[in-house]
Rosetta silent file (secondary structure, phi, psi, omega in degrees, C-alpha in Angstrom):
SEQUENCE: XXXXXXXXXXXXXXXXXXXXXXXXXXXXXXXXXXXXXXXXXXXXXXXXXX
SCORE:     score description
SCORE:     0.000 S_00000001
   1 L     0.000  -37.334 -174.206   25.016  -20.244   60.207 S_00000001
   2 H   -59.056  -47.812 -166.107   25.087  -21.470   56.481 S_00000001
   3 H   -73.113  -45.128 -173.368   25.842  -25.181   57.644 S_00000001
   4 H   -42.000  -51.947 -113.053   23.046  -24.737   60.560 S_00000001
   5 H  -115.105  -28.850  167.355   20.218  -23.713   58.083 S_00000001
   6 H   -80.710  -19.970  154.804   21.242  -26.559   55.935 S_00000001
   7 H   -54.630  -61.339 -171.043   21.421  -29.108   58.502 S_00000001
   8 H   -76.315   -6.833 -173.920   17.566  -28.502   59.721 S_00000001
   9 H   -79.743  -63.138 -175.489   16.538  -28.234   55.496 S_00000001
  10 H   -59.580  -37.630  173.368   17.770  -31.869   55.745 S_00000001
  11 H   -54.871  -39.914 -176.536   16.223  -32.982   59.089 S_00000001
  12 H   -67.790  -30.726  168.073   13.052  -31.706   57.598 S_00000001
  13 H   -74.036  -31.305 -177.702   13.399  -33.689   54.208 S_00000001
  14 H   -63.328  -88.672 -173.061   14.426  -36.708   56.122 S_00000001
  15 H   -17.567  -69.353 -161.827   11.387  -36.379   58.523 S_00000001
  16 H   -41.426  -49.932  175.971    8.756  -35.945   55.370 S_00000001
  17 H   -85.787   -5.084  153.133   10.037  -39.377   53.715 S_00000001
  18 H   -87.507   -4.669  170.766   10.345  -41.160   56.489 S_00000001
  19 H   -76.369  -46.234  159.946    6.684  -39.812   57.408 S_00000001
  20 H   -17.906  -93.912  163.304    5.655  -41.405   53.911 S_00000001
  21 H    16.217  -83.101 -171.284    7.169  -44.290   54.741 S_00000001
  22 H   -86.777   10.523  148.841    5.486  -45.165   57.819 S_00000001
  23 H  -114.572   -9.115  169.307    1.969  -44.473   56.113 S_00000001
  24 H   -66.355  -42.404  173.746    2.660  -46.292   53.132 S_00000001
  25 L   -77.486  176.768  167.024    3.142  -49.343   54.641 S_00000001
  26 L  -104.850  124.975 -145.134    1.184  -52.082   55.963 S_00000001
  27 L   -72.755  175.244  176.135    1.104  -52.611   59.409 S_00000001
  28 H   -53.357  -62.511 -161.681    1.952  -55.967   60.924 S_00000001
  29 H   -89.329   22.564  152.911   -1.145  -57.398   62.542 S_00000001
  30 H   -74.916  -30.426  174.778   -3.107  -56.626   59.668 S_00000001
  31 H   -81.665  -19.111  169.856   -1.089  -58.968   57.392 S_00000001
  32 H   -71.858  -24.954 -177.299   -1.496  -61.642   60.030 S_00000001
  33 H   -77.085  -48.647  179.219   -5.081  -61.220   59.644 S_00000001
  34 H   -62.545  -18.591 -161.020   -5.059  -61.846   55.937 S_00000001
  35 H   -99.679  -16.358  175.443   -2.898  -64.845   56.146 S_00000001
  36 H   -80.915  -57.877 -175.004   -5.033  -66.520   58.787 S_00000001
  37 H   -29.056  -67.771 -165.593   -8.223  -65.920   56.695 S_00000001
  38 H   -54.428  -33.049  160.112   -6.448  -67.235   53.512 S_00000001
  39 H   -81.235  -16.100  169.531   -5.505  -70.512   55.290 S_00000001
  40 H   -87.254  -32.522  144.421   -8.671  -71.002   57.318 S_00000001
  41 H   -57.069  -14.200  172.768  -10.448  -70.623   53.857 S_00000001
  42 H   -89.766  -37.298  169.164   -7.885  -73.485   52.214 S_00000001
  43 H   -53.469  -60.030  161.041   -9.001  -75.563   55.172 S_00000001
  44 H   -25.369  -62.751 -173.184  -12.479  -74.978   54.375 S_00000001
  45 H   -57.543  -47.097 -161.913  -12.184  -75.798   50.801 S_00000001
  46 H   -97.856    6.343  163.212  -10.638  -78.848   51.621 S_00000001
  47 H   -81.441  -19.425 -173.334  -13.011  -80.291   54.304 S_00000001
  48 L   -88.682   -9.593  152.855  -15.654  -79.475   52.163 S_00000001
  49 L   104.022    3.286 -159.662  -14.223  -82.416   49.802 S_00000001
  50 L   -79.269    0.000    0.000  -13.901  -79.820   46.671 S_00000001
């Protein structure tokens, strides 16, 4: 019973930091989005002769 009650104390700490986790980061197509801007603005800059 001892082992049981200690078993689900860990599923439940496990769960909470991997629930962290997964809001801490930054998702995927959002970083694609910065990285196009940031190269369609270096293109810019440099058509514009600056």
């Amino acid at each position: 019973m001892q082992r049981s009650e200690q078993t689900d104390k860990q599923l439940a700490e496990h769960d909470a930091r991997i629930g962290a986790l997964e809001r801490s980061r930054w998702p995927l197509p959002s970083l694609a989005v910065l990285a196009s801007l940031g190269a369609l603005g270096l293109t810019l800059y440099e058509k514009t002769g600056r």
